[in-house]
PDB file of N, CA, C and O in Angstrom, chain B, residues numbered from 101:
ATOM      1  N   UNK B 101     -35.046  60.332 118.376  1.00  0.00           N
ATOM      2  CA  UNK B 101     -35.481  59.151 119.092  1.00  0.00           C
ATOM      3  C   UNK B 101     -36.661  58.545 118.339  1.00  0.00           C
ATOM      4  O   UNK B 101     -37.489  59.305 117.838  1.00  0.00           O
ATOM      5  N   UNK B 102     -36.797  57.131 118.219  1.00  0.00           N
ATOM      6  CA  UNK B 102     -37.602  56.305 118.214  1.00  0.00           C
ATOM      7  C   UNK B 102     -38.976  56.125 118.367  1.00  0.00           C
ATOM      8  O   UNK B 102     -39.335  55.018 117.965  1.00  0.00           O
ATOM      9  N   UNK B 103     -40.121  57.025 118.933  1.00  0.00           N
ATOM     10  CA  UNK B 103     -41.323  56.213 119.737  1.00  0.00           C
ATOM     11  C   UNK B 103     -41.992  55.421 118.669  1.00  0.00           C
ATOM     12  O   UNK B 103     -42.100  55.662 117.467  1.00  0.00           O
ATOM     13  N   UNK B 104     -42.478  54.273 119.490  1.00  0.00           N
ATOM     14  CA  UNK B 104     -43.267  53.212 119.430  1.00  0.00           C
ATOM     15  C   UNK B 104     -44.252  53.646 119.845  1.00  0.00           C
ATOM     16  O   UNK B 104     -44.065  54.540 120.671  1.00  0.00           O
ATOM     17  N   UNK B 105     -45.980  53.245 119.495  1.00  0.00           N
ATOM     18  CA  UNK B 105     -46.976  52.750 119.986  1.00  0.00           C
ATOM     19  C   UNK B 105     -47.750  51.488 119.513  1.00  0.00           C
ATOM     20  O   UNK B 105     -48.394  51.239 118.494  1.00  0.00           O
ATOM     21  N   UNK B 106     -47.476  50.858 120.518  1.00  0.00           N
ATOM     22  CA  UNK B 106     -48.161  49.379 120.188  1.00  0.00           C
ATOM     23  C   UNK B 106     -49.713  49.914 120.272  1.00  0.00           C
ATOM     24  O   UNK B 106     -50.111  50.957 120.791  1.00  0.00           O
ATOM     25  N   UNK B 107     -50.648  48.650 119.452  1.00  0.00           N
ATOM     26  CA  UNK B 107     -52.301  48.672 120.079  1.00  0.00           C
ATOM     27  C   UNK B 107     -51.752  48.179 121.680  1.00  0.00           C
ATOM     28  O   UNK B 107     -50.717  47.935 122.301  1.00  0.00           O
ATOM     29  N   UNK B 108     -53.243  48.229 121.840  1.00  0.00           N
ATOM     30  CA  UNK B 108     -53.868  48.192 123.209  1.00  0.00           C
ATOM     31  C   UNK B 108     -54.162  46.723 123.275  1.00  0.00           C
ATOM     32  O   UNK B 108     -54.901  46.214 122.432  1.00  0.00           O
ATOM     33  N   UNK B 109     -53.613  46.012 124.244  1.00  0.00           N
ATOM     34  CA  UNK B 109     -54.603  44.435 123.700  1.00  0.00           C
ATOM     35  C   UNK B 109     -54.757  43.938 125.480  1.00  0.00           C
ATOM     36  O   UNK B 109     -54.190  42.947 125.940  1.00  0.00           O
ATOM     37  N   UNK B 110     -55.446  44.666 126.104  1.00  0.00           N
ATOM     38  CA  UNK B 110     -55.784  44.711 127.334  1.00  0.00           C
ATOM     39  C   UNK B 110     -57.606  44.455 126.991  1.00  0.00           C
ATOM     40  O   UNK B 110     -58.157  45.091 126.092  1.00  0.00           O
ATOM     41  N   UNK B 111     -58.250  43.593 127.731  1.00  0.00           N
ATOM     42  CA  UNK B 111     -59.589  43.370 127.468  1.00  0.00           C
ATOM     43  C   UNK B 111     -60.579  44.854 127.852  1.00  0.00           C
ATOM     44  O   UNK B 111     -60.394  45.247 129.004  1.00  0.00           O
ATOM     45  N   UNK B 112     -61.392  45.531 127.178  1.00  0.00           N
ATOM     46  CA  UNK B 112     -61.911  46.361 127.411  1.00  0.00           C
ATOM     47  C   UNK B 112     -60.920  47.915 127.535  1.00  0.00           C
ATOM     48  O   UNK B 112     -60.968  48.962 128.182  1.00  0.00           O
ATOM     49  N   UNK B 113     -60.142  47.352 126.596  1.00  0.00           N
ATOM     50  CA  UNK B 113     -59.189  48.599 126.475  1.00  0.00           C
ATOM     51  C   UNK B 113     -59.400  49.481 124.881  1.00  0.00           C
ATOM     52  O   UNK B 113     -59.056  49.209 123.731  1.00  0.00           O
ATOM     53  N   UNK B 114     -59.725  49.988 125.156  1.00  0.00           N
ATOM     54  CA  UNK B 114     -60.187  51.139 123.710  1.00  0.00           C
ATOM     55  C   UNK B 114     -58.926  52.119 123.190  1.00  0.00           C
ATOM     56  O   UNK B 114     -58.535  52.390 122.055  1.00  0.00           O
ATOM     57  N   UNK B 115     -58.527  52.473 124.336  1.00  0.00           N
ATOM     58  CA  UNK B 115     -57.910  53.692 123.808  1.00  0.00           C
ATOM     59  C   UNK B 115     -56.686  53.334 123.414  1.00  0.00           C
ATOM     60  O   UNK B 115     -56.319  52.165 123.293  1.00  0.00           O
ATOM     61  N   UNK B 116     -55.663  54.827 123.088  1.00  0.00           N
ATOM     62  CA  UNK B 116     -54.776  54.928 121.938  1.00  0.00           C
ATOM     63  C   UNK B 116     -53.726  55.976 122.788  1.00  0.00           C
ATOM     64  O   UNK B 116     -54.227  57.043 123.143  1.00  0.00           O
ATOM     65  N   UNK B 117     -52.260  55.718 123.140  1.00  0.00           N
ATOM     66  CA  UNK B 117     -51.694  56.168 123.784  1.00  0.00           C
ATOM     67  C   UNK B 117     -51.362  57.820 123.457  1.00  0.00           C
ATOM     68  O   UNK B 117     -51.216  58.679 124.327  1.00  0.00           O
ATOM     69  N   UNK B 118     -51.284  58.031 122.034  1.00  0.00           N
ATOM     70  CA  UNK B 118     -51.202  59.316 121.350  1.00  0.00           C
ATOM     71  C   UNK B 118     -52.054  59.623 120.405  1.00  0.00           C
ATOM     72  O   UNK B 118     -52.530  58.682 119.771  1.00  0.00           O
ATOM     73  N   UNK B 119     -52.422  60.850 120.103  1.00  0.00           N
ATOM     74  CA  UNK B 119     -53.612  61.309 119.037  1.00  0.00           C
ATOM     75  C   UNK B 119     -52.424  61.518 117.967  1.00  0.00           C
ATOM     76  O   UNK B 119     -51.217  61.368 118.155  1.00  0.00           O
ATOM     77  N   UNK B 120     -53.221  61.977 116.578  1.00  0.00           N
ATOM     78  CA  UNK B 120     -52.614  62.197 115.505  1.00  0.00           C
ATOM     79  C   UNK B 120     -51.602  63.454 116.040  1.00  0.00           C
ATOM     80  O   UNK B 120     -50.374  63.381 116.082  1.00  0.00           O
ATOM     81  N   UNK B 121     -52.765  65.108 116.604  1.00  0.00           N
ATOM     82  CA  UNK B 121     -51.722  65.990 116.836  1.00  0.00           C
ATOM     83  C   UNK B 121     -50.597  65.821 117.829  1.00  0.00           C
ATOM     84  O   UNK B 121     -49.714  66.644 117.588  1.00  0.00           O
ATOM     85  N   UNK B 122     -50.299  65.010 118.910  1.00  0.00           N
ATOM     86  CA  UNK B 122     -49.075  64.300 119.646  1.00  0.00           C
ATOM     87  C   UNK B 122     -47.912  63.545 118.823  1.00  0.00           C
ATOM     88  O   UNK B 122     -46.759  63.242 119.128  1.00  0.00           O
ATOM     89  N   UNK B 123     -48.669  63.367 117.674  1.00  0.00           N
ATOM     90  CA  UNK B 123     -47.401  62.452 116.759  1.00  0.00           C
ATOM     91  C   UNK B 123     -46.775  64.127 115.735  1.00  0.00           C
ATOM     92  O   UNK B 123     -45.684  64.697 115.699  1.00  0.00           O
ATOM     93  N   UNK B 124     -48.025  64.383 115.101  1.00  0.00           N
ATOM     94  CA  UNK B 124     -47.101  65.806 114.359  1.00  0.00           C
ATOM     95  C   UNK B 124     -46.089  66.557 115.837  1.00  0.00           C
ATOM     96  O   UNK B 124     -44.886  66.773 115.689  1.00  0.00           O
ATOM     97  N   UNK B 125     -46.663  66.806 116.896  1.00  0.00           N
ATOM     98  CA  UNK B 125     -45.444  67.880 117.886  1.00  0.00           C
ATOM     99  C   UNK B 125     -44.042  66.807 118.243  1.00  0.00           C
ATOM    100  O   UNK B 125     -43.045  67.331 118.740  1.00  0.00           O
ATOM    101  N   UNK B 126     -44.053  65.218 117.941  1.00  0.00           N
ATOM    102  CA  UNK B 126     -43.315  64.776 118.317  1.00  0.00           C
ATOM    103  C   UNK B 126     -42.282  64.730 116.980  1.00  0.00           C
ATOM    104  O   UNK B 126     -41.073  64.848 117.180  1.00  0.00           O
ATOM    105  N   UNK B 127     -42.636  64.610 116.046  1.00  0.00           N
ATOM    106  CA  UNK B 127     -42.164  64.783 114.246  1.00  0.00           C
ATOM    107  C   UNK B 127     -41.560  65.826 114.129  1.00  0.00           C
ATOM    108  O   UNK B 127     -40.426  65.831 113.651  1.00  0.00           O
ATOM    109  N   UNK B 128     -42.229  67.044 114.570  1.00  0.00           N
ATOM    110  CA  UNK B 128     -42.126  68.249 114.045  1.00  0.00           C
ATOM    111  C   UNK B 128     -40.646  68.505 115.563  1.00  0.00           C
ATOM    112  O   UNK B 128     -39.812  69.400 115.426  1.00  0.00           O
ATOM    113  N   UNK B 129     -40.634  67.777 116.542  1.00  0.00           N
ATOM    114  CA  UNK B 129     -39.655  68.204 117.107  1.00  0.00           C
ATOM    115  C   UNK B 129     -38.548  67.148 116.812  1.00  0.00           C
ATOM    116  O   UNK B 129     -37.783  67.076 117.774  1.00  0.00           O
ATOM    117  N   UNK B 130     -38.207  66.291 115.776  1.00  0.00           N
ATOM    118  CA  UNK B 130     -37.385  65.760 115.463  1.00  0.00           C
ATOM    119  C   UNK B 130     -37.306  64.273 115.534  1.00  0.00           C
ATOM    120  O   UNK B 130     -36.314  63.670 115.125  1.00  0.00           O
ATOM    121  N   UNK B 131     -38.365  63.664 116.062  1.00  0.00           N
ATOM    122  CA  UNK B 131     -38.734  62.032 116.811  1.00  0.00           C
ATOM    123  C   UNK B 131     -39.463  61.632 115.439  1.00  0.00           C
ATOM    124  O   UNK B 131     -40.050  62.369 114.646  1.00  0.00           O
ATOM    125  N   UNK B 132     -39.240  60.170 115.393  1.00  0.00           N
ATOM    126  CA  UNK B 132     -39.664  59.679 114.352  1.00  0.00           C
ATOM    127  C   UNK B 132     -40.697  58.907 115.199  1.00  0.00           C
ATOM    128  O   UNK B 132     -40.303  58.582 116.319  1.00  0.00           O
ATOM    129  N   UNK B 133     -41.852  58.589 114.881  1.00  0.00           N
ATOM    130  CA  UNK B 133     -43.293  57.663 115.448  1.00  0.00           C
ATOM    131  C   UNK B 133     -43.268  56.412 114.388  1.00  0.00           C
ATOM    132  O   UNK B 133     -43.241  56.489 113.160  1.00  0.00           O
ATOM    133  N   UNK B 134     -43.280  55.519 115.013  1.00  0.00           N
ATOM    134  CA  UNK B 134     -43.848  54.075 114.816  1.00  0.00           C
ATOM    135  C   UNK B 134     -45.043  53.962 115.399  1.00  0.00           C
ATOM    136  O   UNK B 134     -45.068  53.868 116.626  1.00  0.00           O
ATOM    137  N   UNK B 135     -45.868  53.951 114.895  1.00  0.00           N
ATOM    138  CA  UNK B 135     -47.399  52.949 115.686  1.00  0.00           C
ATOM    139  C   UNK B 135     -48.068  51.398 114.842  1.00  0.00           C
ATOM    140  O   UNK B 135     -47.663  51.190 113.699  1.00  0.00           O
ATOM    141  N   UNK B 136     -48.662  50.801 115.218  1.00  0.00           N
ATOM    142  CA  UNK B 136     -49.094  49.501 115.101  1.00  0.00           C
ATOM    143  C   UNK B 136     -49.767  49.812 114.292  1.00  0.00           C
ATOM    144  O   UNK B 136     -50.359  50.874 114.484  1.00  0.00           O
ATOM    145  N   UNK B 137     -49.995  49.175 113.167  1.00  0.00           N
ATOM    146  CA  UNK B 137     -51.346  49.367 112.677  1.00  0.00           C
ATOM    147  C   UNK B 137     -52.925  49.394 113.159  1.00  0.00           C
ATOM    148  O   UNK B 137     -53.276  48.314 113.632  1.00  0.00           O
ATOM    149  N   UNK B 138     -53.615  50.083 113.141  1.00  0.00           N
ATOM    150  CA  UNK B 138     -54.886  49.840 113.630  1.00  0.00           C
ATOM    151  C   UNK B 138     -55.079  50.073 115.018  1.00  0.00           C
ATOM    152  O   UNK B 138     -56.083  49.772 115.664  1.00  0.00           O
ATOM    153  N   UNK B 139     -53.779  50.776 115.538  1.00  0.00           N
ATOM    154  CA  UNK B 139     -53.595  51.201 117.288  1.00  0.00           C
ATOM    155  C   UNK B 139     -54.783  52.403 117.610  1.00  0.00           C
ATOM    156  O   UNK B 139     -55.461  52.322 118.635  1.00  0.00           O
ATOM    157  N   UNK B 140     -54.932  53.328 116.802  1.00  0.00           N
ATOM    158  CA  UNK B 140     -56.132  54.143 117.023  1.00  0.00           C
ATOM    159  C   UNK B 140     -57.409  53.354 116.781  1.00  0.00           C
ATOM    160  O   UNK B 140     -58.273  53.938 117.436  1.00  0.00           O
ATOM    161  N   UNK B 141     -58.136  51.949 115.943  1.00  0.00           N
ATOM    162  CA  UNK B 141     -58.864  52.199 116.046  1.00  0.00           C
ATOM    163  C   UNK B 141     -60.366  51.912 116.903  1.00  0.00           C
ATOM    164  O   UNK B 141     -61.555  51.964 116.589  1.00  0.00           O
ATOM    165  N   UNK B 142     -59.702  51.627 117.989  1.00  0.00           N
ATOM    166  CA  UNK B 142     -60.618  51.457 118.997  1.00  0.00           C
ATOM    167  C   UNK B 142     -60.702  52.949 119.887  1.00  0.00           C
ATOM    168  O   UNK B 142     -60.951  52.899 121.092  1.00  0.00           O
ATOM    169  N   UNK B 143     -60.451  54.395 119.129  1.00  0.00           N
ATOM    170  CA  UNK B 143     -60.717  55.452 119.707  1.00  0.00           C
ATOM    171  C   UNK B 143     -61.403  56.148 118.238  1.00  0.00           C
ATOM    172  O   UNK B 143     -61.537  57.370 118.179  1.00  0.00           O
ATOM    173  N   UNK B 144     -61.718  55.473 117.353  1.00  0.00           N
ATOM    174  CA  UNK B 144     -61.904  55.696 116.016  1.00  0.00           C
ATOM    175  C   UNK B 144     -61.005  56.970 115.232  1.00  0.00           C
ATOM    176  O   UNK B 144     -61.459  57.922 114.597  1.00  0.00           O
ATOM    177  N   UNK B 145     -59.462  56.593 115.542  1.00  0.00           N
ATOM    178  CA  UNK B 145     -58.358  57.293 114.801  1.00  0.00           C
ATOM    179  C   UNK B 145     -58.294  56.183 113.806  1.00  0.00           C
ATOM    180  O   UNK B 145     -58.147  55.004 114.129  1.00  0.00           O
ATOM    181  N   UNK B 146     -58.468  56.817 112.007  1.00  0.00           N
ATOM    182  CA  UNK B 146     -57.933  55.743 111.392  1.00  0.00           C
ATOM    183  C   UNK B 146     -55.953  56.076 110.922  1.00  0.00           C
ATOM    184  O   UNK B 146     -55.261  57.080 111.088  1.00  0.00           O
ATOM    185  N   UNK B 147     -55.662  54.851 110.378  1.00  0.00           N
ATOM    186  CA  UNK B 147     -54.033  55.179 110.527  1.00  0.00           C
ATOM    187  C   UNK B 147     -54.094  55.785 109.541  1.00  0.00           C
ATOM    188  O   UNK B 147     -52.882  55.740 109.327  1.00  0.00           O
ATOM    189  N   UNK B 148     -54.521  56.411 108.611  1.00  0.00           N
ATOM    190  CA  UNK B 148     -54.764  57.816 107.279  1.00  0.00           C
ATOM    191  C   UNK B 148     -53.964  58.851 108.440  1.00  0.00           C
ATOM    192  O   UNK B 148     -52.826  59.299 108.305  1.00  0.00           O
ATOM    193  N   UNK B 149     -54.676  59.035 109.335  1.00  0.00           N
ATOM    194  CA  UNK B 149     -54.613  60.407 110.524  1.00  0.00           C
ATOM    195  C   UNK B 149     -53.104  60.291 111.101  1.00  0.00           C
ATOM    196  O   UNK B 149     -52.473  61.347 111.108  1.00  0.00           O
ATOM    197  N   UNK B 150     -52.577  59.354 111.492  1.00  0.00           N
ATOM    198  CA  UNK B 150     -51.613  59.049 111.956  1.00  0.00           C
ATOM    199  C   UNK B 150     -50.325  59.100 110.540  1.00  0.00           C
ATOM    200  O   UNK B 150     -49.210  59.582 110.738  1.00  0.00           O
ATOM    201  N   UNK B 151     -50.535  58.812 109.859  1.00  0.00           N
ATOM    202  CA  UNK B 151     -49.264  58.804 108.564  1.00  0.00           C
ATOM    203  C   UNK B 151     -49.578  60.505 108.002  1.00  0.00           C
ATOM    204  O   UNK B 151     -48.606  61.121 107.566  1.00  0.00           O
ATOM    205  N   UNK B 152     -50.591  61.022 108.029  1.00  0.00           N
ATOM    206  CA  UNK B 152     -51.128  62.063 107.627  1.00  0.00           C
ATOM    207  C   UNK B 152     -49.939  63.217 108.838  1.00  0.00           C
ATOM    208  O   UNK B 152     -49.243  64.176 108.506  1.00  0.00           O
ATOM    209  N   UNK B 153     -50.072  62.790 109.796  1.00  0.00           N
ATOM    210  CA  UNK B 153     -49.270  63.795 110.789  1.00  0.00           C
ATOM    211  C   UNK B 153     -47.838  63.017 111.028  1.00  0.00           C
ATOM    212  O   UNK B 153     -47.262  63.119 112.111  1.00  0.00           O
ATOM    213  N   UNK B 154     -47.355  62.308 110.050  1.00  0.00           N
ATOM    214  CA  UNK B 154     -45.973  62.042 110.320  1.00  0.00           C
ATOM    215  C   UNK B 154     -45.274  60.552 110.428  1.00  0.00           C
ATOM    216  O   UNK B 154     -44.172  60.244 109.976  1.00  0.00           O
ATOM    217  N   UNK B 155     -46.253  59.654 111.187  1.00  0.00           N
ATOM    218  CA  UNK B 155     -45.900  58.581 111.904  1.00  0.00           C
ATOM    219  C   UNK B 155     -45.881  57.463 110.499  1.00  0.00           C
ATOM    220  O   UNK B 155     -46.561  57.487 109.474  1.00  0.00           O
ATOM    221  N   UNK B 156     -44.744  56.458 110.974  1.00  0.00           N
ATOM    222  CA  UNK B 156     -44.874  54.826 109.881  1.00  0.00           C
ATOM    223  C   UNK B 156     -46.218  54.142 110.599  1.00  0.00           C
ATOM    224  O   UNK B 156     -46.980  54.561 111.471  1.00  0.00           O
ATOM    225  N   UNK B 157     -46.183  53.391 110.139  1.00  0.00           N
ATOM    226  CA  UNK B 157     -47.321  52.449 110.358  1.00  0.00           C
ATOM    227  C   UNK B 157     -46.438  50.822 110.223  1.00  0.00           C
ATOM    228  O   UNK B 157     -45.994  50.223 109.244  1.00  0.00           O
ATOM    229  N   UNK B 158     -46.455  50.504 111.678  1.00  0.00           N
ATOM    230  CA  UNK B 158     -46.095  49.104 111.742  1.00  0.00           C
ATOM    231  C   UNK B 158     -46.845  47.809 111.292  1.00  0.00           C
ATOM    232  O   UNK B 158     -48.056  47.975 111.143  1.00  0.00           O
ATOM    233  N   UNK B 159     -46.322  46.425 111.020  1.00  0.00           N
ATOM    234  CA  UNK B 159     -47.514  45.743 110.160  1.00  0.00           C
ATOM    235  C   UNK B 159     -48.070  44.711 111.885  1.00  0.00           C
ATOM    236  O   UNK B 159     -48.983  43.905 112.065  1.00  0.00           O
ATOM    237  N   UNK B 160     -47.201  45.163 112.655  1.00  0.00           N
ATOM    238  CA  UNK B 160     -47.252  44.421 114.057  1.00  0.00           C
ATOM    239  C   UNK B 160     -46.673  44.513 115.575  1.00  0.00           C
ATOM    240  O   UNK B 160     -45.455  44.676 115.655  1.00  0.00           O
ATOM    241  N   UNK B 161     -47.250  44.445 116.521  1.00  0.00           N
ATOM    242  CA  UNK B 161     -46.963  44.859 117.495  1.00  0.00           C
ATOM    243  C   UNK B 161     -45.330  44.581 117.528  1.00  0.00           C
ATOM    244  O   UNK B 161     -44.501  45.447 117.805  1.00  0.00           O
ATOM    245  N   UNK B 162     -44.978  42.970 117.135  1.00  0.00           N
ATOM    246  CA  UNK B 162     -43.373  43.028 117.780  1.00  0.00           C
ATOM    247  C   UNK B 162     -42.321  43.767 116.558  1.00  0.00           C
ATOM    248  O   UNK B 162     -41.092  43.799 116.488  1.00  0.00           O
ATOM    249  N   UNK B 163     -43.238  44.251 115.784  1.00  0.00           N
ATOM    250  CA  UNK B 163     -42.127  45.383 115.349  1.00  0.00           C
ATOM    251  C   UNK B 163     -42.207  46.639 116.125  1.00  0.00           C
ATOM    252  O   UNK B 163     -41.452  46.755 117.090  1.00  0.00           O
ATOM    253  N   UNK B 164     -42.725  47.245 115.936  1.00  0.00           N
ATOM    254  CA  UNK B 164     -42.833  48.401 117.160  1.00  0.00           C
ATOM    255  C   UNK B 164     -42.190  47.890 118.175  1.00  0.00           C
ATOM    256  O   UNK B 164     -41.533  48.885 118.485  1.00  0.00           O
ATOM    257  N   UNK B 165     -41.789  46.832 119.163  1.00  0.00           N
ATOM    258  CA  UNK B 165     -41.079  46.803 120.087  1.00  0.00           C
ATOM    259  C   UNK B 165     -39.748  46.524 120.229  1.00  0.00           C
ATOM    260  O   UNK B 165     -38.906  46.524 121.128  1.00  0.00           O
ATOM    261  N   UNK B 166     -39.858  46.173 118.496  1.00  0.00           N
ATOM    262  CA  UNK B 166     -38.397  45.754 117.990  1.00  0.00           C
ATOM    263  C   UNK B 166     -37.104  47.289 117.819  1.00  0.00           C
ATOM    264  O   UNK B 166     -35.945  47.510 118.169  1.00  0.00           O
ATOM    265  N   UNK B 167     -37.984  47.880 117.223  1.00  0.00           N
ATOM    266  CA  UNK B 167     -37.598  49.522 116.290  1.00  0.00           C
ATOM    267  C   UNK B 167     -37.404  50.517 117.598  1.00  0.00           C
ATOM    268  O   UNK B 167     -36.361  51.063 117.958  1.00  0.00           O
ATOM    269  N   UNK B 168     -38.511  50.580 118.108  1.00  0.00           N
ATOM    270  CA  UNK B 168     -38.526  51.757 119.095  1.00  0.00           C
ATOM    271  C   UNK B 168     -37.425  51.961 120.849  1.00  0.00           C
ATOM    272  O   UNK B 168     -37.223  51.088 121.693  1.00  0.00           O
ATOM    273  N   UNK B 169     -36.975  53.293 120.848  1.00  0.00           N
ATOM    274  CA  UNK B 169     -36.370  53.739 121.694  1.00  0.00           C
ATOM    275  C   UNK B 169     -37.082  53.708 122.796  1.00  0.00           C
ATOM    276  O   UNK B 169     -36.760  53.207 123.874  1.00  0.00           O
ATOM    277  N   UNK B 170     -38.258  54.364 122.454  1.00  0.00           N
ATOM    278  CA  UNK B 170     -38.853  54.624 123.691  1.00  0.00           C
ATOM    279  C   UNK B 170     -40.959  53.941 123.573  1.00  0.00           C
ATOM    280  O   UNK B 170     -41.327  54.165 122.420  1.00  0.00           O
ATOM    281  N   UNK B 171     -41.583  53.593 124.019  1.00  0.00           N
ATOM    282  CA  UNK B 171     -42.815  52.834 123.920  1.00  0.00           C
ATOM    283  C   UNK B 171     -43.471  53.848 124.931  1.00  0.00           C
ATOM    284  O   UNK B 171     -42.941  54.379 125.907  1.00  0.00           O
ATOM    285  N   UNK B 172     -44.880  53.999 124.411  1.00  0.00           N
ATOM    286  CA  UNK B 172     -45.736  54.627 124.853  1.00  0.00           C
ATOM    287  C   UNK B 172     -47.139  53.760 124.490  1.00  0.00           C
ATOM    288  O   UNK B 172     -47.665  53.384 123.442  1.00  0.00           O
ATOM    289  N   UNK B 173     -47.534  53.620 126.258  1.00  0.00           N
ATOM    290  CA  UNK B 173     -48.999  52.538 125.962  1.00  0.00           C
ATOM    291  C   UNK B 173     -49.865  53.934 127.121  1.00  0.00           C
ATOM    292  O   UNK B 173     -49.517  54.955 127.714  1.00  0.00           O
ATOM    293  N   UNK B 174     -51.122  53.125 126.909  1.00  0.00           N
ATOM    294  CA  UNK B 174     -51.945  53.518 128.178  1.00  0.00           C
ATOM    295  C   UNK B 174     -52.007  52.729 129.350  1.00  0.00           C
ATOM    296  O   UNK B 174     -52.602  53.060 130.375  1.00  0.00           O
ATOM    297  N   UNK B 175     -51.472  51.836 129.203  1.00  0.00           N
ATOM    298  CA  UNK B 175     -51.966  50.667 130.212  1.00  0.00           C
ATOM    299  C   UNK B 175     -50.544  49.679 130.212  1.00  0.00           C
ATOM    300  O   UNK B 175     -50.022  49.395 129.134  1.00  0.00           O
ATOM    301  N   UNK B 176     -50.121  49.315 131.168  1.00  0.00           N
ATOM    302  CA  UNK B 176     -48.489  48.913 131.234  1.00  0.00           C
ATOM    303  C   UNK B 176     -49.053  47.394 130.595  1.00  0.00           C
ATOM    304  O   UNK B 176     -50.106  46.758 130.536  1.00  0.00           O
ATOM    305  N   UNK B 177     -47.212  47.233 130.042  1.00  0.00           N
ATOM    306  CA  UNK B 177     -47.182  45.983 129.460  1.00  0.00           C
ATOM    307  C   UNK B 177     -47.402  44.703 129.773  1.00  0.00           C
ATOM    308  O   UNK B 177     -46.474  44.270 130.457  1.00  0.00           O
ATOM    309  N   UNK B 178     -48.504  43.662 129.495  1.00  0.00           N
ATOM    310  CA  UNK B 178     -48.666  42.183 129.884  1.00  0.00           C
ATOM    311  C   UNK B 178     -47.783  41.422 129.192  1.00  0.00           C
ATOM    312  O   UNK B 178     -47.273  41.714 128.111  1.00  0.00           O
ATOM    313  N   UNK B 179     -47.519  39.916 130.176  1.00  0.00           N
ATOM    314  CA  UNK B 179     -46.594  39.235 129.818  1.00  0.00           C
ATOM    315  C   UNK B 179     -46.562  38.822 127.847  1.00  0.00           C
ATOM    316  O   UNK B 179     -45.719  38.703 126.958  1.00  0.00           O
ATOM    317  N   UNK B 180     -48.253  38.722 128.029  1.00  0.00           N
ATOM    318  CA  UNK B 180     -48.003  38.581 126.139  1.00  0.00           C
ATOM    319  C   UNK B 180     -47.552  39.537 125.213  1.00  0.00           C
ATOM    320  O   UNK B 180     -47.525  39.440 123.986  1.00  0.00           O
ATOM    321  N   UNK B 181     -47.178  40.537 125.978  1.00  0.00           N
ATOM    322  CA  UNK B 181     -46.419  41.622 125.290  1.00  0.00           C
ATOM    323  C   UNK B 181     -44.813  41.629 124.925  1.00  0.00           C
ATOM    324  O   UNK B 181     -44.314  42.597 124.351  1.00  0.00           O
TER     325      UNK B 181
END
């Protein structure tokens, strides 16, 4: 399967739906990770950490929503999503 993580683009939204080690247990169990570019770094994950444990690196949110099976946010999706 697919996961997606888009950034966060909720006002006063920092965080990052998965850490680096959530993307290696999801890799390492057979799931391929897409995340946004720059989706960690308002939890100061840089995407080094994230490609480092497995995951692509999208150049934009509507790819990640394009690619992915399944989407993982912190905060449910707004209409500009």
């Amino acid at each position: 399967m697919k996961v997606g993580i888009p950034r966060e683009i909720k006002n006063h939204e920092y965080r990052v739906a998965i850490t680096p080690a959530g993307v290696f247990e999801l890799v390492r169990n057979g799931h391929s990770v897409l995340i946004e570019t720059d989706a960690g770094q308002g939890s100061s994950i840089p995407n080094e950490d994230y490609v480092d444990a497995g995951a692509s690196i999208a150049a934009d949110a509507d790819e990640v929503w394009a690619a992915a099976d399944l989407i993982l946010k912190v905060k449910e999706p707004i209409a500009a999503e």
